[in-house]
N, C-alpha and C positions, 0 to 999 in steps of 0.2 A: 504494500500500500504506500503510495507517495501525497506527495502535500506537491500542490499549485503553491508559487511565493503568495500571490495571494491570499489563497484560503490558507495563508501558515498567519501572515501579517493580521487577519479578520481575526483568525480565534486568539491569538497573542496579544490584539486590542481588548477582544470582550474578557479575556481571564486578566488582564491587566486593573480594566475596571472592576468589575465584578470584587477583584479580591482587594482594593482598596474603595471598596464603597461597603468589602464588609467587616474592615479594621473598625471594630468597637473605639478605639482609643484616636483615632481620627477625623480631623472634621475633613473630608471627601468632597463634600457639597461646593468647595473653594477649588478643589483640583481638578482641571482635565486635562483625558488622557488621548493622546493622539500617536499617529502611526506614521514616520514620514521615512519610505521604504521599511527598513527591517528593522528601523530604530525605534523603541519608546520614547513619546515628550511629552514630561510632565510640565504642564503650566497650571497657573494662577496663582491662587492665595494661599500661604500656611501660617498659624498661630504661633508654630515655633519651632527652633532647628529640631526637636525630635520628631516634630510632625514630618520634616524635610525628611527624612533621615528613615523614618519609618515607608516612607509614599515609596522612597528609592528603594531601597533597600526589598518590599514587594515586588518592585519592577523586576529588578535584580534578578530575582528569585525566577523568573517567569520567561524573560526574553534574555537575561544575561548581563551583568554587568555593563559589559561593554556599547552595548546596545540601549544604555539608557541616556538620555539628556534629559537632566535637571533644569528645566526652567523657572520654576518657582519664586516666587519673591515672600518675605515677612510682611506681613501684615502691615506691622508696627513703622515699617520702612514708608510706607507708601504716605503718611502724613505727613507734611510740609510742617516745620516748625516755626 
């Protein structure tokens, strides 16, 4: 049985989401997850570097280190002082 790149990049997206939308100790709702080729990218909002740390670290797990970009920003960064 083989995998199309694509149908590998589809199910890599939906287990990517799925398993950080079902991290209890994550607010998810701020993060999306996108597929650009064979890479994961995580963007938006996180509450704090463990939340950073945790999102990646799922990805990680799922498509492979190497394959993840981190885009994320803090929250707390985004208010102009």
């Amino acid at each position: 049985m083989s995998f199309e790149p694509e149908s590998l990049a589809y199910y890599q997206l939906a287990s990517v989401q799925a398993a950080v939308s079902a991290e209890p100790e994550l607010e998810s709702s701020s993060i999306s997850v996108s597929m650009v080729g064979r890479s994961v990218l995580l963007e938006g909002y996180v509450a704090s570097y463990s939340d950073r740390e945790k999102a990646t670290a799922i990805a990680a797990l799922i498509a492979g280190p190497e394959n993840v970009h981190d885009r994320m920003q803090d929250r707390d960064s985004t208010t102009d002082s």
